[in-house]
N, C-alpha and C positions, 0 to 999 in steps of 0.2 A: 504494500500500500504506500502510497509518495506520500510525502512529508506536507501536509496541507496547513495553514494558518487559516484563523480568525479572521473576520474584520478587523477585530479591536487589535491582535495581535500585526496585524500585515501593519496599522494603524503607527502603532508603536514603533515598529523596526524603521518604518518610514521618517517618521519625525525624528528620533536617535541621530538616522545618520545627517537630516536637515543640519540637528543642534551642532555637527561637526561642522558642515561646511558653512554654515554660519560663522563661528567660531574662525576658524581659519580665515577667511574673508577679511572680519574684521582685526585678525592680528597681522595680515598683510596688508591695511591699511594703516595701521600703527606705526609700521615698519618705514613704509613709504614717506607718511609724514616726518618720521625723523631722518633718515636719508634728505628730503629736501629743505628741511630745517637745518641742517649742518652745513648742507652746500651755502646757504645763501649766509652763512656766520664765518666763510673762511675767506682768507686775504693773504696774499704774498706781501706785502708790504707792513710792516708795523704801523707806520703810518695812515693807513686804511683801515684798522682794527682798530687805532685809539679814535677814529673820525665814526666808526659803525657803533662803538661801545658807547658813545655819547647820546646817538641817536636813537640808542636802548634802552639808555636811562641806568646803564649798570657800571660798575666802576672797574680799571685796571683792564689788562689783556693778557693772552697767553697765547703759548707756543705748540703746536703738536705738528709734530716733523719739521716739517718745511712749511707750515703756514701757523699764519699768526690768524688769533682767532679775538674777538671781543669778549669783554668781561674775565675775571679773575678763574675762572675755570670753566669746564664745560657743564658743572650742572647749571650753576648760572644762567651759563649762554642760552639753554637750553628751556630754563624757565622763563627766561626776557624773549623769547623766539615765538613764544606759544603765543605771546600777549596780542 
């Protein structure tokens, strides 16, 4: 005999795998706004980073590799970015 489901049951496995792809969805958005949130905080120039950190409203600047970023760190940056 095949392995047969419920409504309720066909119901439930249905909606479970919705809740994932849901889920996933919006952590791939999360992901993307911070990716483009970072881009738009990095500067070769020091000089462009103390001019962006002004217009942040946050104070001091820092370095990660080869770019200079506004504000005294990246959580910082991070939270004047969302504003």
């Amino acid at each position: 005999m095949p392995n047969t489901y419920t409504k309720f049951e066909g119901i439930h496995i249905l909606l479970g795998k919705l809740k994932i792809l849901i889920f996933f969805f919006f952590l791939s958005q999360n992901i993307n706004y911070y990716s483009y949130a970072h881009m738009r905080g990095t500067f070769s120039s020091e000089q462009n980073a103390v001019k962006r950190s002004l217009e942040l409203g946050c104070e001091g600047i820092h370095k990660n590799k080869d770019k200079w970023l506004p504000c005294e760190n990246e959580k910082e940056l991070h939270k004047y970015l969302r504003k």
